[in-house]
C-alpha positions, -999 to 999 in steps of 0.1 A, spaced: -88 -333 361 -56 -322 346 -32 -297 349 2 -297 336 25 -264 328 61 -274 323 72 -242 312 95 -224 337 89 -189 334 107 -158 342 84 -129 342 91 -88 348 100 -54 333 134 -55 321 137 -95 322 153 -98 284 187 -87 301 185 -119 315 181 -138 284 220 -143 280 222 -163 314 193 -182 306 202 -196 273 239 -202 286 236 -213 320 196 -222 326 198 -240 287 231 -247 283 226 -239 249 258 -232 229 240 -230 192 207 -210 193 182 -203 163 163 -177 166 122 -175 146 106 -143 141 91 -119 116 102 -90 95 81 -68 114 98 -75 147 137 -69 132 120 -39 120 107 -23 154 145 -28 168 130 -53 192 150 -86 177 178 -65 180 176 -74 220 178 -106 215 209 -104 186 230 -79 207 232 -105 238 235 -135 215 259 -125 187 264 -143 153 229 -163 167 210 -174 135 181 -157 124 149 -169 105 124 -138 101 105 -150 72 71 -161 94 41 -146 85 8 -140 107 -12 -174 104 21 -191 96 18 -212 63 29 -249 63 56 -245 33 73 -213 57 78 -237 84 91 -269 60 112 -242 45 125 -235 82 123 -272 91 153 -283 63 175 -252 76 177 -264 108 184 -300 100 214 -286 82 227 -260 108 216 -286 139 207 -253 166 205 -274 204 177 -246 211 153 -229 189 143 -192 208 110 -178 192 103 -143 192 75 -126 183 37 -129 190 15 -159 183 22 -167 149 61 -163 157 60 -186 189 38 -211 174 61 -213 143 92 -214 166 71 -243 183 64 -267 149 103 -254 139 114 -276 171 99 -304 164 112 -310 123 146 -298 137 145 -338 150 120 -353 133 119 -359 93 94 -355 67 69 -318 67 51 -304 95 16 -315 78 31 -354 91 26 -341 126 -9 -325 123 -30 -339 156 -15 -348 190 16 -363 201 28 -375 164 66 -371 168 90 -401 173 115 -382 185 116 -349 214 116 -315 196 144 -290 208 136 -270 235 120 -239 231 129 -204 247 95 -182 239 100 -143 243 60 -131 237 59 -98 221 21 -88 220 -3 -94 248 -28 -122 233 -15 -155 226 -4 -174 258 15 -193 232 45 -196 249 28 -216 281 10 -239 257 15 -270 240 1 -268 208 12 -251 173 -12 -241 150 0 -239 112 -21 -231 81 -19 -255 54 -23 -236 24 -38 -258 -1 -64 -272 22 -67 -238 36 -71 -250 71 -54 -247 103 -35 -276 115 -34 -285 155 3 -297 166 2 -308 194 18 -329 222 29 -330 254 68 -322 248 58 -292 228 53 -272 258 83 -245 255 109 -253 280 112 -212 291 87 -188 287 109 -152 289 81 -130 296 89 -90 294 63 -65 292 83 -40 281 87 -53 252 53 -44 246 62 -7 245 67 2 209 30 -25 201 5 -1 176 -25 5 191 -43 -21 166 -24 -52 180 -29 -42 216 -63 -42 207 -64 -72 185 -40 -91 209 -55 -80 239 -93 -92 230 -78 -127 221 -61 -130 256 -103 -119 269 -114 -143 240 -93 -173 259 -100 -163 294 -136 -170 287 -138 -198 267 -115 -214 288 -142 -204 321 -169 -212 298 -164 -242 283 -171 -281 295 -134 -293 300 -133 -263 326 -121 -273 361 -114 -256 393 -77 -251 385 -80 -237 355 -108 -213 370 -87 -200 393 -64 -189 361 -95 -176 340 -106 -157 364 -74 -143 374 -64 -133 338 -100 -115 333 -92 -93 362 -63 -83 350 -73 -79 312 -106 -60 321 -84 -38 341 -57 -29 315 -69 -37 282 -85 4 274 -53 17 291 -32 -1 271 -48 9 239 -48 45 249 -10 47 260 8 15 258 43 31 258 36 56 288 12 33 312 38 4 324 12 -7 352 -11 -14 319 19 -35 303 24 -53 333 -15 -61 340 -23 -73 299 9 -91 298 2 -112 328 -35 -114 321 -25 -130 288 3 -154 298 -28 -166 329 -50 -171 304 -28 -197 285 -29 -217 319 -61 -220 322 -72 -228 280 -42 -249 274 -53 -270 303 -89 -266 295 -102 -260 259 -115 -230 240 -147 -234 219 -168 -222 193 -151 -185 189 -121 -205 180 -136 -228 158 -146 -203 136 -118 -177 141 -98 -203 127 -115 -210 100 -121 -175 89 -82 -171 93 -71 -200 71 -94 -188 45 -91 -148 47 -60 -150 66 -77 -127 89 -49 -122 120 -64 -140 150 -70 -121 177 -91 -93 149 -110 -128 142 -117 -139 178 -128 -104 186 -154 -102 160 -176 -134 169 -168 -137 203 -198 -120 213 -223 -139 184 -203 -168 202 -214 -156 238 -250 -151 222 -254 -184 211 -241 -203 243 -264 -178 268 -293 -203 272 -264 -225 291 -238 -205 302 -255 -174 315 -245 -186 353 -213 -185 342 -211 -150 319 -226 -133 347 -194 -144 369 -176 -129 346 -195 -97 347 -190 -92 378 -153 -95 376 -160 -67 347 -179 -47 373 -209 -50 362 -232 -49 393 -268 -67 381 -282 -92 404 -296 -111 377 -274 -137 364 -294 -135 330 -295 -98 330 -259 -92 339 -246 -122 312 -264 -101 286 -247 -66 296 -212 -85 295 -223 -92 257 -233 -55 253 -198 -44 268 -175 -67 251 -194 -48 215 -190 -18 230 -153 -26 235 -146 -38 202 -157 -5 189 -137 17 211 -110 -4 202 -116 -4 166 -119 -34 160 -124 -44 120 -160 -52 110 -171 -85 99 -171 -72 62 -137 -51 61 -122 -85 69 -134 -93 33 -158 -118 47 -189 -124 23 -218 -152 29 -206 -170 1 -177 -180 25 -204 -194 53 -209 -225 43 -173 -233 44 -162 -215 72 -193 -234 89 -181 -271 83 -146 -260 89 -157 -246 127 -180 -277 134 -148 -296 125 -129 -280 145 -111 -303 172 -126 -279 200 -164 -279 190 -174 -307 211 -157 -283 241 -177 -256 234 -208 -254 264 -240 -255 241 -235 -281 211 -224 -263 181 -240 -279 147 -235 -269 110 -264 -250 107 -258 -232 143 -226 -220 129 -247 -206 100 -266 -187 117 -240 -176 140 -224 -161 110 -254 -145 97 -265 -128 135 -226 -112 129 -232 -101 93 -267 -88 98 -250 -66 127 -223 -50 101 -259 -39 81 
């Protein structure tokens, strides 16, 4: 068993005023760097973390499912203005970016050199992750994941050091979030919290976490979407419920919703969290011959009160569809998906360096038909 989350976070409403003291004082950072996206300098929210830290550099060019030639691009400007701390601020693609940004600040050649684990020579800058949507866990994790563009696949960076070295965790920040990313956001945090129960590297540490962050996100996750702004106790619940959830999968694994939400993101460059919400219950379909002890569990923690563990693992299904709907979730063919992709997307999920976690083995063809079950659905 392992368990290791080097991140120290700070965690509350309001807890961006402290950002100034923690970069100076907690960091002793004297040249920050901030990464983030148009669409966050846009809402006003970068402007929280430019007002405390004036004249800080600014890259806001990262796109949802960052591309490999955005971060190279990123990688030589930071050789050349040599930041001692890179802060990344934004949601996954943002933190993740901010994450692979680190590590070519001090290491040469392009990010695709790095692809697997623990490839750098040399330690990446420390990190400062400010999480801006409700899903990703991405700044308690140690991995990056980057799309490489020509291959049009995402690439796993990964190691040990890349764990950010602060994790500024605000839920207010989620206040001004459109409906569609608390809901696309918010069913990736659920998509991690039960993978991460589900599959086989699971353990009783990161059960604890699972569990925990399913409580929280079955609570909040319908409130939020209704009135993110005006329900703070929602905030506060889906933001923790996320940042649990990336305890307990970056110390266990996902699995086979992953696999393919990737895939389908590399090649549609369908946002994440829309992807994972889509076949996470096809997923949970496929793995009930094995994991139906464990999906009624969960269930219960969705309170759902069925005795039988078979019985209540198949209403979980039901109410995670019924979810995605009331959230609004996009259909499998409004994300442009066609079965011409399938057989692609299908050896890209079996691929996928988190198949083998997934509970039931996950084949070629399984993916295939996992793909179809979706599409047939969307008739």
């Amino acid at each position: 068993m392992r368990f290791q989350v080097p991140t120290k976070v700070y965690y509350g409403p309001a807890k961006i005023t402290q950002l100034k003291n923690i970069v100076e004082a907690e960091l002793q950072a004297v040249r920050p760097f901030l990464v983030t996206d148009r669409g966050i300098r846009q809402s006003g929210i970068a402007e929280k973390v430019t007002s405390l830290l004036p004249n800080i550099p600014v890259f806001d060019e990262i796109e949802q499912n960052p591309k490999h030639p955005t971060i190279d691009r990123a990688g030589n400007l930071v050789r050349e203005l040599k930041p001692d701390l890179i802060i990344g601020l934004g949601g996954g693609s943002a933190l993740d970016a901010a994450k692979a940004i680190a590590l070519l600040a001090t290491n040469p050649g392009s990010i695709e050199d790095y692809e697997g684990r623990a490839k750098y020579k040399v330690p990446p800058l420390p990190v400062l992750a400010i999480p801006t949507t409700c899903g990703t866990a991405s700044e308690v994790t140690w991995v990056a994941v980057i799309t490489h563009t020509e291959r049009k696949f995402k690439m796993s960076i990964k190691g040990p050091l890349m764990f950010p070295a602060v994790a500024l965790v605000d839920p207010d920040l989620l206040a001004t979030l459109p409906p569609s990313l608390v809901a696309s956001t918010g069913m990736d945090a659920l998509t991690h919290a039960i993978e991460a129960y589900t599959v086989k590297p699971a353990s009783h540490i990161t059960d604890i976490f699972a569990r925990a962050s399913l409580k929280y996100v079955f609570q909040s996750i319908e409130e939020a979407y209704d009135d993110i702004q005006g329900n703070s106790k929602a905030r506060e619940r889906i933001m923790l419920g996320s940042m649990l959830a990336g305890f307990a999968f970056g110390n266990s694994d996902v699995g086979a919703v992953h696999c393919i939400a990737e895939s389908v993101g590399s090649m549609l460059d369908t946002p994440h969290g829309v992807a994972n919400a889509i076949f996470l219950p096809y997923v949970m379909e496929f793995n009930l011959p094995v994991a139906a002890r464990r999906f009624a569990e969960i269930s219960r923690l969705a309170g759902i009160h069925e005795v039988d563990d078979y019985e209540a693992a198949q209403l979980l299904i039901q109410k995670i569809k019924n979810l995605s709907r009331k959230l609004k979730i996009p259909s499998v063919k409004e994300i442009g998906l066609a079965e011409t992709h399938f057989q692609e997307i299908a050896q890209k999920s079996f691929a996928n360096n988190s198949n083998p976690s997934n509970p039931r083995e996950a084949r070629v063809e399984d993916y295939m038909k996992i793909l179809s079950r979706a599409f047939l659905d969307d008739s």
